[in-house]
C-alpha positions in Angstrom: -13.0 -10.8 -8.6 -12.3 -7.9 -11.1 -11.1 -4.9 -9.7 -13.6 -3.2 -11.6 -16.3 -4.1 -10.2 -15.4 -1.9 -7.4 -15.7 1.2 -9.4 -18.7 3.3 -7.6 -20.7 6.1 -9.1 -22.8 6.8 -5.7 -21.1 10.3 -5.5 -22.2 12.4 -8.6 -19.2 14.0 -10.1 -19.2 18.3 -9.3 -19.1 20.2 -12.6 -17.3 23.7 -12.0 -20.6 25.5 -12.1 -21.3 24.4 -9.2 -21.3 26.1 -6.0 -19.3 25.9 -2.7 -22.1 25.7 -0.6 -23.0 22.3 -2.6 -19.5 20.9 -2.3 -19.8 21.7 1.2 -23.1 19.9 1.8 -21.9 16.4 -0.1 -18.1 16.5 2.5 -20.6 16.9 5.1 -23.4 14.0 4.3 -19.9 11.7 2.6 -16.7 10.7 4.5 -14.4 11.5 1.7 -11.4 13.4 1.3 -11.9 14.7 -2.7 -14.7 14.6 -5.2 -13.8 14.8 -9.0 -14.6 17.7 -11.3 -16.2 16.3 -14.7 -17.1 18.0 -17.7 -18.8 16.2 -21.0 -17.1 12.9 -19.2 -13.4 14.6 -19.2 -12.0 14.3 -15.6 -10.6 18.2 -15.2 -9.2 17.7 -11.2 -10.4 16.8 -7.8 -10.8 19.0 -5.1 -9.8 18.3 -1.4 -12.2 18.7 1.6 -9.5 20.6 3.3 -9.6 23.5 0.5 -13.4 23.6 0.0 -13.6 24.3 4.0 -11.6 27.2 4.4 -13.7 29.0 1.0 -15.9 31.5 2.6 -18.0 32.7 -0.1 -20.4 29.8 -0.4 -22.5 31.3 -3.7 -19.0 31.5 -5.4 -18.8 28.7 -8.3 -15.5 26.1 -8.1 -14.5 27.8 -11.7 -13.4 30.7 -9.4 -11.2 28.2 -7.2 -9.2 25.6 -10.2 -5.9 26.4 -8.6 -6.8 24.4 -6.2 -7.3 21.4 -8.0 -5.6 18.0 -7.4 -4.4 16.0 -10.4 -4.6 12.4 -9.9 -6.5 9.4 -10.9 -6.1 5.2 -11.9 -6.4 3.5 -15.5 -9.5 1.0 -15.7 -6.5 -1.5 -15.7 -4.9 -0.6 -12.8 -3.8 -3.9 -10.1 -4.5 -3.0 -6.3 -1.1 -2.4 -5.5 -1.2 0.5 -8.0 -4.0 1.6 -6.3 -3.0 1.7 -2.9 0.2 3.5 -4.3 -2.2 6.1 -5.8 -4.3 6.4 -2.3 -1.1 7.1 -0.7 0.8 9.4 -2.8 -2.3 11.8 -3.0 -3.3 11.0 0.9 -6.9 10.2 -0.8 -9.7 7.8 0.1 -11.3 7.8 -3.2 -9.5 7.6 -6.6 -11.1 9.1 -10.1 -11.0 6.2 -12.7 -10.3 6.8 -16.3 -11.6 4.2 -18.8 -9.1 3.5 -22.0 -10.9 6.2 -24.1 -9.5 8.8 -21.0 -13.3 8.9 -20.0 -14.5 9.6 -16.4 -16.2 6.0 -15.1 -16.6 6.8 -10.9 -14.5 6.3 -8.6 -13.0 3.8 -5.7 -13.3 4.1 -2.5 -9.9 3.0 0.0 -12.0 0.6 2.0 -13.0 -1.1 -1.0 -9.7 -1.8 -1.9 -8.3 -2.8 1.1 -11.1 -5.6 1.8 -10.0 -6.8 -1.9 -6.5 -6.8 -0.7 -7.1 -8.9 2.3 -8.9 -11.4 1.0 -5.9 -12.2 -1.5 -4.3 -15.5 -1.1 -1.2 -13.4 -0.1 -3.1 -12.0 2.7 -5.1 -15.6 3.2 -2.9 -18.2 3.2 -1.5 -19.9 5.9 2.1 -18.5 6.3 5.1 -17.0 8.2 5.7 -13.3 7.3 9.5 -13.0 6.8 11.5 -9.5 6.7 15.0 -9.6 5.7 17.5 -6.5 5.4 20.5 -6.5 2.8 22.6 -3.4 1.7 20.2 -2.0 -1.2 23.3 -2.2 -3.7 23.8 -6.1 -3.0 20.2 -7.6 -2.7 18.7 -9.6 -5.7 14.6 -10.9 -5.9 15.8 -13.6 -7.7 18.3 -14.4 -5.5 15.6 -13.9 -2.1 12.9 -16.4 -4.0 15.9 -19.0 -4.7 17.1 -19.0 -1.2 13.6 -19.6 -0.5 12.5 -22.1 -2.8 15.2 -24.3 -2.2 14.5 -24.9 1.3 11.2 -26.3 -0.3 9.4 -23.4 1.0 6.9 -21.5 -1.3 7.2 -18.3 -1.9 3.5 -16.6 -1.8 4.9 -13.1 -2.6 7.6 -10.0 -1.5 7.8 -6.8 -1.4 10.2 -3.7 -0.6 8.9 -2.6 3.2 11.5 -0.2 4.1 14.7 1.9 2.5 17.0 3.5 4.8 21.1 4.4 4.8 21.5 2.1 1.8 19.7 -0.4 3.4 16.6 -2.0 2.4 13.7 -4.4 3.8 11.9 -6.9 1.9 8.9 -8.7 3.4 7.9 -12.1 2.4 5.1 -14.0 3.0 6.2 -17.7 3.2 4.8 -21.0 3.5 7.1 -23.6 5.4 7.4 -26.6 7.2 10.9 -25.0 9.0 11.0 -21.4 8.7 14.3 -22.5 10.4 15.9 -23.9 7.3 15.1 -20.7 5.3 16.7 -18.3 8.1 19.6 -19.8 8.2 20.2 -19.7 4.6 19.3 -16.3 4.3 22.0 -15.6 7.2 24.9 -17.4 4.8 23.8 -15.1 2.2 24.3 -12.1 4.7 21.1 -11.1 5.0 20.0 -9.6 8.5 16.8 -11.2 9.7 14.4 -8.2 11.0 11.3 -10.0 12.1 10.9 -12.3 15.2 9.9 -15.9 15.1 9.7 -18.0 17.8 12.1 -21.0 18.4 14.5 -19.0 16.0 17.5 -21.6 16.3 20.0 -18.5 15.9 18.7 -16.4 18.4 18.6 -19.3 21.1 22.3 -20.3 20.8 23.4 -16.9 20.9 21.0 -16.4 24.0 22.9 -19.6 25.4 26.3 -18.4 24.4 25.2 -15.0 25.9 24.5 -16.8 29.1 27.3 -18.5 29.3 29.3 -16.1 28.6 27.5 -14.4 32.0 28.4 -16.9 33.9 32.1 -17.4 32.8 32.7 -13.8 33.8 30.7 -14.1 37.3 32.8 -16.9 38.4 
């Protein structure tokens, strides 16, 4: 489905004549974080319910208040990962949408978005979610979606999870007959397996060896 067909206009933009009394009234009746300020169609800001809250003169207009505007917003062609970057960035649960033109169309809302997210095929299919960890300087995508591909696993899609004292995380969702085979290759290639999987063939014979080991020394 197009991901703009998600775009709502339930929430009538604020112009800055307006009052903070009103703005008030719609963070009290809507569980939202920001509402957009619109003039002639121009998107001029958004203003957070934590601002508008603390304002005690009610009758004042939001033209008194721009500097506490919030500059953010999404392209009409904006992809759901560049949404939930936007969400994130601005800790927002609606987003302003601009049409090509730079025009004000509505807005979405977060849970929209994630429910289009989850329903992906990435979130969907049948798979193993795998995390590996490489040293950020020596990692390759290419190289992650060959090492999985020839194991004749398919490769539904990967991200960068986690970036931390030069090291980084990728996640991959992955469908397999022997999540096994791909481990173990990704292991040669010195990459750190983060995520657990049961009968991991690794981890048992180090847990035997360990064992072993145990025993040797109790003798």
């Amino acid at each position: 489905m197009n991901i703009n067909d998600y775009i709502l206009k339930e929430i009538k933009a604020f112009q800055l004549s307006d009052n903070i009394k009103k703005a008030q009234k719609v963070f009290k009746n809507y569980p939202i974080t920001h509402f957009p300020i619109v003039e002639s169609d121009v998107l001029l800001g958004s203003f957070a319910e934590d601002d508008i809250q603390t304002l005690e003169d009610k009758e004042s207009e939001l033209s008194m208040h721009t500097h506490l505007m919030h500059s953010f917003f999404a392209d009409e062609k904006a992809n759901v990962l560049e949404l939930l970057k936007i969400f994130a960035n601005n800790n927002t649960n609606i987003i302003p949408v601009l049409n090509k033109d730079k025009k004000y169309m509505g807005y979405y809302d977060l849970c929209d978005v994630l429910d289009l997210f989850s329903t992906s095929p990435f979130m969907l299919e049948q798979s193993e979610t795998l995390i590996v960890e490489k040293l950020e300087l020596e990692y390759s995508m290419s190289e992650i979606a060959q090492i999985t591909e020839t194991n004749g696993a398919k490769l539904l899609g990967m991200y960068i999870s986690e970036k931390q004292d030069n090291f980084i995380q990728i996640t991959l969702r992955v469908i397999s007959k022997d999540i096994n085979e791909v481990m173990q290759t990704f292991r040669r290639y010195d990459y750190k397996i983060i995520s657990n999987h049961e009968n991991d063939i690794y981890l048992e014979d180090l847990k035997n060896r360990s064992e072993y080991l145990q025993k040797y020394l109790e003798m």
